[in-house]
Biopython code that builds the backbone (N, CA, C, O; Angstrom):
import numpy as np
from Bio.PDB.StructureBuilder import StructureBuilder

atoms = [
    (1, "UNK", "N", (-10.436, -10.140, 11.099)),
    (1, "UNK", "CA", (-11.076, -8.851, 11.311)),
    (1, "UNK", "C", (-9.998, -7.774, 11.393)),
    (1, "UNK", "O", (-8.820, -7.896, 11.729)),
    (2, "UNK", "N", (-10.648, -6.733, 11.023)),
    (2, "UNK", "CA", (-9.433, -5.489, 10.606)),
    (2, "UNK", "C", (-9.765, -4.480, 11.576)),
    (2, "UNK", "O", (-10.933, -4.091, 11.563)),
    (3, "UNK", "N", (-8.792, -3.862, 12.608)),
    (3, "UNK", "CA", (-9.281, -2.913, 13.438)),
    (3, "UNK", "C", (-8.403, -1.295, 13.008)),
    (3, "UNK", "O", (-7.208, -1.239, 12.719)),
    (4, "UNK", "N", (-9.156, -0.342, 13.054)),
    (4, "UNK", "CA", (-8.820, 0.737, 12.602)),
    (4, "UNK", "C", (-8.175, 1.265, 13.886)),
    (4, "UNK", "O", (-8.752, 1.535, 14.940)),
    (5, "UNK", "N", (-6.439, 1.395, 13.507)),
    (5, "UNK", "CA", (-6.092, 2.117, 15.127)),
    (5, "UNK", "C", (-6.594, 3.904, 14.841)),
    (5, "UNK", "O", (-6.462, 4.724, 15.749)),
    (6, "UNK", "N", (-6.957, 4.154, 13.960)),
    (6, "UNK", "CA", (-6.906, 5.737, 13.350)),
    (6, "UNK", "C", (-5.686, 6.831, 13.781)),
    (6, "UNK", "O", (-5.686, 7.981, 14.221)),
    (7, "UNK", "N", (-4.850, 6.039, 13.485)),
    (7, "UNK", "CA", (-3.158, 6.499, 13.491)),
    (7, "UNK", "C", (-3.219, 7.934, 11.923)),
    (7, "UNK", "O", (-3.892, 7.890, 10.893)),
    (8, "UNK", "N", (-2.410, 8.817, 12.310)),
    (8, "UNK", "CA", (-2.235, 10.059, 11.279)),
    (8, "UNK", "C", (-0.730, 9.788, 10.983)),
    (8, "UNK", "O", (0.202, 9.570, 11.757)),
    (9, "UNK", "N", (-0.778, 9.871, 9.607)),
    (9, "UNK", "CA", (0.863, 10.099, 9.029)),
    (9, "UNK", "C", (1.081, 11.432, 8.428)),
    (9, "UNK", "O", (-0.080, 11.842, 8.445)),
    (10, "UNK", "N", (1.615, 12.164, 8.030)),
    (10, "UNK", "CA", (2.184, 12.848, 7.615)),
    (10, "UNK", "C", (3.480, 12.576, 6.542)),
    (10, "UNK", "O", (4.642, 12.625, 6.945)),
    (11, "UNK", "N", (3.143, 12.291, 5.170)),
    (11, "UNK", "CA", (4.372, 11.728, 4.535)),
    (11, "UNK", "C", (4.467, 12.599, 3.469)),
    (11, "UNK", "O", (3.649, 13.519, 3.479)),
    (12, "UNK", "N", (5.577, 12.533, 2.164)),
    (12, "UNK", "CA", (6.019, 12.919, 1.458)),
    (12, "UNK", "C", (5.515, 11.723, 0.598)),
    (12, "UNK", "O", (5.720, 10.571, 0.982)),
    (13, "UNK", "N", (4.860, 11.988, -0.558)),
    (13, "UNK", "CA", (5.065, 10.985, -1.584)),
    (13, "UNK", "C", (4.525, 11.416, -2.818)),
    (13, "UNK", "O", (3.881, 12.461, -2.903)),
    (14, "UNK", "N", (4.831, 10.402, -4.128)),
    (14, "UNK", "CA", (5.502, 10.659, -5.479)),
    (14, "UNK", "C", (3.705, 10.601, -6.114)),
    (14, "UNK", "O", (3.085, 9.541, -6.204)),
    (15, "UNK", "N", (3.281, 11.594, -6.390)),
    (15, "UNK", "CA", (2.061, 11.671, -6.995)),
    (15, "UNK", "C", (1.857, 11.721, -8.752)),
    (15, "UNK", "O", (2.451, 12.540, -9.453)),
    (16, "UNK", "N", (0.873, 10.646, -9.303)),
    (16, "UNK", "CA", (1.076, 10.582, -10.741)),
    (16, "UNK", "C", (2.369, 9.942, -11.669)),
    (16, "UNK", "O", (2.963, 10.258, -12.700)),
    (17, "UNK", "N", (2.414, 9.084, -10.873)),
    (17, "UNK", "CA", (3.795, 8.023, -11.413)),
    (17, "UNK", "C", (3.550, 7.200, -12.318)),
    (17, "UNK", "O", (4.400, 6.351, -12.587)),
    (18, "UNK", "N", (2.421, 7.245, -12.957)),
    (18, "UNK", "CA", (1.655, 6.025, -13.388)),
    (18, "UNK", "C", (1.589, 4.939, -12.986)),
    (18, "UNK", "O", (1.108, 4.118, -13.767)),
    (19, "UNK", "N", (1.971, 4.520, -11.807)),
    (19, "UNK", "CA", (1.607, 3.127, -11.399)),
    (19, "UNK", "C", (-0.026, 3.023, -11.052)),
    (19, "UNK", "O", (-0.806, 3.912, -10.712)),
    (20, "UNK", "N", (-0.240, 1.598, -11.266)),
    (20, "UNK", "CA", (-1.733, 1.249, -11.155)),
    (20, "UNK", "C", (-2.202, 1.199, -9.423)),
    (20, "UNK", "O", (-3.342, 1.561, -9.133)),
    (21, "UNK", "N", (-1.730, 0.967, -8.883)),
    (21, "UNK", "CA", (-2.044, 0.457, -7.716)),
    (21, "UNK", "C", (-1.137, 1.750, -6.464)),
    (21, "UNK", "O", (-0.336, 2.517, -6.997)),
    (22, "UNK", "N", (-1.338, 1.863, -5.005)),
    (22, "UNK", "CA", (-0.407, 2.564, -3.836)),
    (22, "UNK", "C", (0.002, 1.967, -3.428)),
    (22, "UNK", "O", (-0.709, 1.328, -2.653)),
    (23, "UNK", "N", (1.343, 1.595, -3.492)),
    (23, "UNK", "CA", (1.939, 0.625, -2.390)),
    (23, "UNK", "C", (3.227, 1.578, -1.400)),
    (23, "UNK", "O", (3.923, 2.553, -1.686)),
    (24, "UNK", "N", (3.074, 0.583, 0.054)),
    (24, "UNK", "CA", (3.730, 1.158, 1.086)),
    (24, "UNK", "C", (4.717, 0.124, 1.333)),
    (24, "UNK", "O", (4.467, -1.067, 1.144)),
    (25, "UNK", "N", (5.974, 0.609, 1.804)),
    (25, "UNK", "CA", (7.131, -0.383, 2.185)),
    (25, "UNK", "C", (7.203, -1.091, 3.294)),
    (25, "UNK", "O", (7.555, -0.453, 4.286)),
    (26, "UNK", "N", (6.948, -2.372, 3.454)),
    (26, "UNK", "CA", (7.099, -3.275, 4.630)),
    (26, "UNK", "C", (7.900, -2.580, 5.584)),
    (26, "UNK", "O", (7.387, -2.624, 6.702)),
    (27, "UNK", "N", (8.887, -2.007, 5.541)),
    (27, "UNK", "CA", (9.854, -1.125, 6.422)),
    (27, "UNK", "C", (8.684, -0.509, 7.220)),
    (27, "UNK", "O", (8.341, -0.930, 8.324)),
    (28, "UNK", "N", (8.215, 0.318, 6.700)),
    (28, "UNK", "CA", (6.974, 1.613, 7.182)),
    (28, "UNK", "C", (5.550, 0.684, 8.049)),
    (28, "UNK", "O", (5.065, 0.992, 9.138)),
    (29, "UNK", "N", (5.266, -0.122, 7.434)),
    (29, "UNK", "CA", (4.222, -0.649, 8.144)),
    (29, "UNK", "C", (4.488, -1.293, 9.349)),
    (29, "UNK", "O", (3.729, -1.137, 10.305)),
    (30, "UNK", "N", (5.736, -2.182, 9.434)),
    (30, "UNK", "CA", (5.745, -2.787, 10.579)),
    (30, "UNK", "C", (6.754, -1.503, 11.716)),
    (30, "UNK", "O", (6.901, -1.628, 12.932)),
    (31, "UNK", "N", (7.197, -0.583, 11.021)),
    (31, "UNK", "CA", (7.680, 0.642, 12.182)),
    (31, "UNK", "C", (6.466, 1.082, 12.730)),
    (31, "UNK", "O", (6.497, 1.537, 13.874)),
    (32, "UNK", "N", (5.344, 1.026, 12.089)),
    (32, "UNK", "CA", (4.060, 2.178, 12.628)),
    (32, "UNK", "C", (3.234, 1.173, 13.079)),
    (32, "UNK", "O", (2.183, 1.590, 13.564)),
    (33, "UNK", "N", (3.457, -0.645, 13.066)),
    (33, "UNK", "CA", (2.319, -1.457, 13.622)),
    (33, "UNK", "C", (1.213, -1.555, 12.546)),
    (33, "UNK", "O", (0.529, -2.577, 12.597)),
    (34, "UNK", "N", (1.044, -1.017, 11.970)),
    (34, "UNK", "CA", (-0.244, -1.211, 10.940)),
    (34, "UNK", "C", (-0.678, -2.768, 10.767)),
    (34, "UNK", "O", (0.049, -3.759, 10.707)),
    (35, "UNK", "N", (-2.270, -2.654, 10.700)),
    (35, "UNK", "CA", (-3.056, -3.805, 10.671)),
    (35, "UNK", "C", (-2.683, -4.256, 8.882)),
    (35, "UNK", "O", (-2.624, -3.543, 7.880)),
    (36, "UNK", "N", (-2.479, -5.777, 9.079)),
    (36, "UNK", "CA", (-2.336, -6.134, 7.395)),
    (36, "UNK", "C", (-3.555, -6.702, 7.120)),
    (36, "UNK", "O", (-4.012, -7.105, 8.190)),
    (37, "UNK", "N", (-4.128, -6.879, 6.429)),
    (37, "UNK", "CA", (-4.907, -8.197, 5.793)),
    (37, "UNK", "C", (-4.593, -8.837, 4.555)),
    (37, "UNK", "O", (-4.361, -8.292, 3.475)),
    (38, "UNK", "N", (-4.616, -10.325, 4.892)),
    (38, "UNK", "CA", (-3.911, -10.993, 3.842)),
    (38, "UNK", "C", (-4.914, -11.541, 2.986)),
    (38, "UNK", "O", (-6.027, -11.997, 3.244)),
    (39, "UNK", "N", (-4.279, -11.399, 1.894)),
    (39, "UNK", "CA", (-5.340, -11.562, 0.166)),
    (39, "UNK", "C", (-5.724, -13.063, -0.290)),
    (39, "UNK", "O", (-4.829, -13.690, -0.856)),
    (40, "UNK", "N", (-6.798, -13.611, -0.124)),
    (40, "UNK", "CA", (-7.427, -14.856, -1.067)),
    (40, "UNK", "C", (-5.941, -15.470, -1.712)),
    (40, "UNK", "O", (-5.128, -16.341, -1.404)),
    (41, "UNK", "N", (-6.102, -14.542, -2.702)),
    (41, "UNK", "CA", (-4.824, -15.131, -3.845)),
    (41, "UNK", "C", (-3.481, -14.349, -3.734)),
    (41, "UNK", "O", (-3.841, -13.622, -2.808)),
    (42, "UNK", "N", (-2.106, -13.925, -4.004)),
    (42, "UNK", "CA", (-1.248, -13.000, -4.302)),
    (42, "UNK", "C", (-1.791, -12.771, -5.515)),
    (42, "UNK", "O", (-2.530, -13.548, -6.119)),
    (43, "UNK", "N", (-1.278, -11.266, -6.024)),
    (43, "UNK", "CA", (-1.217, -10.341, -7.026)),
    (43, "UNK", "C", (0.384, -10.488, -7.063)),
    (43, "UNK", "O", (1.163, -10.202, -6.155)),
    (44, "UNK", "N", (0.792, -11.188, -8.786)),
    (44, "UNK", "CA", (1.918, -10.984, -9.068)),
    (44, "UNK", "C", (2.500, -9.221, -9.549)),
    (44, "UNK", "O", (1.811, -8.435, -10.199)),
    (45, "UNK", "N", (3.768, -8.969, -9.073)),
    (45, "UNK", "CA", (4.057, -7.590, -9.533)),
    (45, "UNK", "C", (4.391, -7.997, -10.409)),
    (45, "UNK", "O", (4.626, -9.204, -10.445)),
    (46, "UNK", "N", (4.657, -6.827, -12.046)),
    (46, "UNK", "CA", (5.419, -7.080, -12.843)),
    (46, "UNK", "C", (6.375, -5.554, -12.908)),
    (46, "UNK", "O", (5.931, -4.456, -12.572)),
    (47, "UNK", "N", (7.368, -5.744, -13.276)),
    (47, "UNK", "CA", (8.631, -4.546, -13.579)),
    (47, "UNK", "C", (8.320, -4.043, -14.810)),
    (47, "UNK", "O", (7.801, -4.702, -15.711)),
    (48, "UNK", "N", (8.654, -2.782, -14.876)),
    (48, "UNK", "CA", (8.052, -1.543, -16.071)),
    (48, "UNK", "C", (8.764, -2.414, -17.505)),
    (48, "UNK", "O", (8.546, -1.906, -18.606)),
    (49, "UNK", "N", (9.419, -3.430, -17.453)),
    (49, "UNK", "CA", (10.057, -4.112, -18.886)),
    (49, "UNK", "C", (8.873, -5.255, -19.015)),
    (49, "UNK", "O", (8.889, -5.816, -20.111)),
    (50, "UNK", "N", (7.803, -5.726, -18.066)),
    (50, "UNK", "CA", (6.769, -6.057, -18.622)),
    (50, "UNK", "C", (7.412, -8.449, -17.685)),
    (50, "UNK", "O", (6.765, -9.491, -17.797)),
    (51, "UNK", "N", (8.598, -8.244, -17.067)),
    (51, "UNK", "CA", (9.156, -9.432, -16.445)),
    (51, "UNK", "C", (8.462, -9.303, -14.567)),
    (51, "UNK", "O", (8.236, -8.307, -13.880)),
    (52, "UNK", "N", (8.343, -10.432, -14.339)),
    (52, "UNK", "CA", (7.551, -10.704, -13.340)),
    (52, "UNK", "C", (8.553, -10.240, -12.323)),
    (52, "UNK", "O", (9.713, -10.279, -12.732)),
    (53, "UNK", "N", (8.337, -9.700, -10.778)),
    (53, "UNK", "CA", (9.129, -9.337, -10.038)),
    (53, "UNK", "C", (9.860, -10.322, -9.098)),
    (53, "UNK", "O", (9.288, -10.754, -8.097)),
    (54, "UNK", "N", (10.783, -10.583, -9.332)),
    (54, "UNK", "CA", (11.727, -11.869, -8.473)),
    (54, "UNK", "C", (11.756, -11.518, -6.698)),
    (54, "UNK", "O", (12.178, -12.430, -5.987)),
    (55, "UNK", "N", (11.456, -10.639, -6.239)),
    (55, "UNK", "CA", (11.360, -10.119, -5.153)),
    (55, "UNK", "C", (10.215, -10.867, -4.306)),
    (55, "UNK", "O", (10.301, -11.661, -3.369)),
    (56, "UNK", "N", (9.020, -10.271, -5.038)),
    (56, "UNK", "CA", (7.955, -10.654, -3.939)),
    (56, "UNK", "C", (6.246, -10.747, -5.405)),
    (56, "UNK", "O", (6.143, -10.434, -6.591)),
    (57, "UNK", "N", (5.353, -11.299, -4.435)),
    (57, "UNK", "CA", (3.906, -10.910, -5.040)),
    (57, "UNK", "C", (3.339, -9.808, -3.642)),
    (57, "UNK", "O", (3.691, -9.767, -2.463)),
    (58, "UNK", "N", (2.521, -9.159, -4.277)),
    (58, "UNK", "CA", (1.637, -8.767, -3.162)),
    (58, "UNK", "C", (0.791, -9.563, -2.508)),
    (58, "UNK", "O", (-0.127, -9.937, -3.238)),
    (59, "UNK", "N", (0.729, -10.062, -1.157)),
    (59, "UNK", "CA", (-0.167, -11.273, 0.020)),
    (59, "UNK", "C", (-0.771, -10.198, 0.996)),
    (59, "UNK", "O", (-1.854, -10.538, 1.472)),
    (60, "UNK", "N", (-0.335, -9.077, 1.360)),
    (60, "UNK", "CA", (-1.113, -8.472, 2.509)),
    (60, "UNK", "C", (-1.437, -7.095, 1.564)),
    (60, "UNK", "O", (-0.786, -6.799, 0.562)),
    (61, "UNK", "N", (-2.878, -6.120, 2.237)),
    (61, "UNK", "CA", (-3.201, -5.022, 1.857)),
    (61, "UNK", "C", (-3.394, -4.418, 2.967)),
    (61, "UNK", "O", (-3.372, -5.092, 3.997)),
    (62, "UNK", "N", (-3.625, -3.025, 3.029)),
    (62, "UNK", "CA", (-3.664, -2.402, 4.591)),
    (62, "UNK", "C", (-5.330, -0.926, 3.729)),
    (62, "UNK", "O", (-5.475, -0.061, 2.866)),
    (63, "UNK", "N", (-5.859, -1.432, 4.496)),
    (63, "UNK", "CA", (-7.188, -0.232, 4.364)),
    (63, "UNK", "C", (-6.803, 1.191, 5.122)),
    (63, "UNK", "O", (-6.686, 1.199, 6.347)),
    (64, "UNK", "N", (-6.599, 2.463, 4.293)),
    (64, "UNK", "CA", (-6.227, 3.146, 4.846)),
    (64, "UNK", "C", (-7.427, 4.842, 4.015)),
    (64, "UNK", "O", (-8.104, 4.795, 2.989)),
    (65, "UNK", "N", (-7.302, 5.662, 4.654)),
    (65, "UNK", "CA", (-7.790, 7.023, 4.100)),
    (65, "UNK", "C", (-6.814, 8.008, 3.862)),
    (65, "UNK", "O", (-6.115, 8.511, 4.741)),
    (66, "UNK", "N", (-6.767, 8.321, 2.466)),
    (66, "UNK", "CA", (-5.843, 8.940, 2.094)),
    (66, "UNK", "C", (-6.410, 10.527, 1.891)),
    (66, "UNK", "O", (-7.439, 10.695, 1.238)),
    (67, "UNK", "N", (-5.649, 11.752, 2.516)),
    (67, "UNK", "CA", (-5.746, 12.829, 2.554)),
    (67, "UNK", "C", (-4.700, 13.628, 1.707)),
    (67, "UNK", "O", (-3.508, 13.669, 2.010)),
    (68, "UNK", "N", (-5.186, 14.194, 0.732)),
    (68, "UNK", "CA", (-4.351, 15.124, -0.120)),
    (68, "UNK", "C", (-4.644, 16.449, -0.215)),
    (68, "UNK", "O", (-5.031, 16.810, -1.326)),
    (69, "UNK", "N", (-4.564, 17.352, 0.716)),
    (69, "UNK", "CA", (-5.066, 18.563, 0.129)),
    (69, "UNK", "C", (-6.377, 18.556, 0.723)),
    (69, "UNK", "O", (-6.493, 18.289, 1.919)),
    (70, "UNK", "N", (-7.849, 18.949, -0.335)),
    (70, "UNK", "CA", (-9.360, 18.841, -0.161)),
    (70, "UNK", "C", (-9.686, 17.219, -0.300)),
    (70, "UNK", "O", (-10.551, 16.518, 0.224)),
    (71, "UNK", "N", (-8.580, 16.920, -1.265)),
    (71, "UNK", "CA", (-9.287, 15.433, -1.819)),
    (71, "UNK", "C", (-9.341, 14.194, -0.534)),
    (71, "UNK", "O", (-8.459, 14.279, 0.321)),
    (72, "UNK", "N", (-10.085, 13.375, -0.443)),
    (72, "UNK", "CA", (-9.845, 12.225, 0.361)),
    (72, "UNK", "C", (-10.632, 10.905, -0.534)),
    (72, "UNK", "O", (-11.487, 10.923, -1.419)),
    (73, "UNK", "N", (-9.912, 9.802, 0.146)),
    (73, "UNK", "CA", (-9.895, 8.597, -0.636)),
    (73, "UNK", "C", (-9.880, 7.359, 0.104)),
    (73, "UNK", "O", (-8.737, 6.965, 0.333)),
    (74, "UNK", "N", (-10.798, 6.634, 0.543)),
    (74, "UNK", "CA", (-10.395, 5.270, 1.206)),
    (74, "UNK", "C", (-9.778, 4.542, 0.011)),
    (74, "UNK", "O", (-10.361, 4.614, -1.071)),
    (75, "UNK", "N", (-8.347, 3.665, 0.155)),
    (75, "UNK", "CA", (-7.444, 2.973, -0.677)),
    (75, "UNK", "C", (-7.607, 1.693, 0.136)),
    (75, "UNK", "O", (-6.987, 0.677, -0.180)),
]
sb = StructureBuilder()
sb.init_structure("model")
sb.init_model(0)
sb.init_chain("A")
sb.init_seg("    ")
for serial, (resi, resn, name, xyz) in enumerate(atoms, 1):
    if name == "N":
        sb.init_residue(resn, " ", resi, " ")
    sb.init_atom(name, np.array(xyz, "f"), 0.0, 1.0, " ", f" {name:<3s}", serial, name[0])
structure = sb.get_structure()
C-alpha cells in the first residue's frame, strides 16, 4: 500500500527532452523519504544508441502530481 505524505518540491527540471517516460534520481528520493512501489516486472532502460543500460532496469515507481505552471498531471 502506497501512502501519500503530500510533501511539495519545488525543482528545476529539463522539459521536452524527448524522453518517453519522468524519471527521478535515487539520490532525491531517498533524501526526501519518498514512498516507492515496486513493479511486477523491471522495465529495461535502453541508451539513446539503442544498447541496453548496464547500470540498472527500472524496479520501483513513485506516484506523484506534477505542477507546471496551470498544467497538472498525476505521473
Amino acid at each position: 500500500m502506497t501512502i501519500d505524505t503530500y510533501k511539495t518540491f519545488c525543482k528545476q527540471t529539463l522539459i521536452n527532452s524527448g524522453s518517453m517516460s519522468s524519471c527521478i534520481s535515487q539520490k532525491f528520493i531517498k533524501e526526501n523519504n519518498l514512498n516507492m512501489i515496486r513493479l511486477s516486472f523491471p522495465i529495461i532502460c535502453y541508451n539513446a544508441d539503442g544498447t541496453t543500460n548496464k547500470n540498472s532496469s527500472v524496479t520501483e515507481v513513485i506516484r506523484m502530481n506534477m505542477i507546471i505552471g496551470d498544467h497538472q498531471e498525476l505521473i
